[in-house]
C-alpha positions as CSV (number, residue, x, y, z in Angstrom):
1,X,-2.2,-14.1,-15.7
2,X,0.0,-12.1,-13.6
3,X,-1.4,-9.9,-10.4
4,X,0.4,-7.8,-8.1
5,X,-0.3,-7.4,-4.1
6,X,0.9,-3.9,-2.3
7,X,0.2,-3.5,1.9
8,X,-0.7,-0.5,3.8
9,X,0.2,-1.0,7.6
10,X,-0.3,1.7,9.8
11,X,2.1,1.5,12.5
12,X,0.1,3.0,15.2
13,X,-2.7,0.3,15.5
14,X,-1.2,-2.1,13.2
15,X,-4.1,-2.2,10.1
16,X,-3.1,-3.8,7.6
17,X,-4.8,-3.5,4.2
18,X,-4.2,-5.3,1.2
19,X,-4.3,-3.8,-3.0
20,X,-4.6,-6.0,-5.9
21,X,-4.1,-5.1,-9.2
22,X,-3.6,-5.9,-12.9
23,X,-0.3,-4.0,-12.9
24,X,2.4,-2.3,-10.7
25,X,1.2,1.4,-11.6
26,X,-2.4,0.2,-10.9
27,X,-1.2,-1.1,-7.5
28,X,0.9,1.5,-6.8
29,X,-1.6,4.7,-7.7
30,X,-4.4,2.7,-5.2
31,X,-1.4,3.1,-2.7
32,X,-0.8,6.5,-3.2
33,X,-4.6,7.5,-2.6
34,X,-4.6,5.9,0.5
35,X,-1.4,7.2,1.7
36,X,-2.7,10.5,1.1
37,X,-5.8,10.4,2.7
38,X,-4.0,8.9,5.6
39,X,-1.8,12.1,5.8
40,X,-4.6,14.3,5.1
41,X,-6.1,12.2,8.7
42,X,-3.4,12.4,10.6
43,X,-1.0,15.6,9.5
44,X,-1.3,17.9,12.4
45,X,2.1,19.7,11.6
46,X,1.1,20.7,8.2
47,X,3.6,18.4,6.5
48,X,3.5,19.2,2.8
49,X,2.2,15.8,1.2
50,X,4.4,14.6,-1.9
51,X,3.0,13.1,-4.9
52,X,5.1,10.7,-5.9
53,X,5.0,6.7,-4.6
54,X,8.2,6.7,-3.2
55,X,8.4,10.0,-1.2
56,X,5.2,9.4,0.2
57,X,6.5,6.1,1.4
58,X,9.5,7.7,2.6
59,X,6.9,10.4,4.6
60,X,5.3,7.3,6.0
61,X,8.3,5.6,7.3
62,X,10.1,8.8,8.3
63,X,6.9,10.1,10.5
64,X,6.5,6.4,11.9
65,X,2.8,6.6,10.6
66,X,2.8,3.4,8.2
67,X,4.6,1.0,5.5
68,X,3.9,0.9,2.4
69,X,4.7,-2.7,0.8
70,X,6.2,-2.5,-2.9
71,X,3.3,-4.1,-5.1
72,X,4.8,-8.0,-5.8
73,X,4.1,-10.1,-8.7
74,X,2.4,-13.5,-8.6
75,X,0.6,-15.5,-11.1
76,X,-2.8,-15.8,-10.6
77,X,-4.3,-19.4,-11.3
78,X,-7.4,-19.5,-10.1
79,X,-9.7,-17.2,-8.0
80,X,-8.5,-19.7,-4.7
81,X,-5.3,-18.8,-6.2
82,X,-4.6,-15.4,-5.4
83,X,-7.5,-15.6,-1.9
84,X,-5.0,-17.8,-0.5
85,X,-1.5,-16.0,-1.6
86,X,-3.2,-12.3,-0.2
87,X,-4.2,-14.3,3.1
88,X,-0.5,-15.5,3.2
89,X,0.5,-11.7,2.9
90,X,-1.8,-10.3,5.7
């Protein structure tokens, strides 16, 4: 079975927290809700929020508020499996 892993960093204080899912869009639209909500937080200029995965990213990195990991593949073997790989990525 394949998973895939996404990270959202914020740059300020350096939180890092880490999305699994079944499939890139499922990783990706867990992203997008938190990259929102971060914006929604932090957005004292009245930025316009995107919608899309990739100019929300962009929004991130071009404000300096966080990074976005692209969701990577692994296989998943066991439960240990993928504990150990997501550790690896924090």
């Amino acid at each position: 079975m394949k998973v895939y892993t996404g990270q959202f960093r914020t740059i300020g204080d350096n939180d890092t927290e880490v999305v699994v899912g079944t499939t890139i869009e499922c990783v990706e639209q867990q992203l997008v809700v938190m990259m929102t909500d971060y914006i929604e937080w932090i957005n004292d200029h009245d930025v316009k929020v995107p919608e899309t995965f990739d100019d929300l990213q962009q929004l991130g990195w071009d404000n300096e508020w966080y990074d976005v990991q692209d969701p990577t593949p692994t296989d998943l073997l066991t439960d240990k499996h993928v504990l150990t790989y997501v550790m690896g990525e924090i």
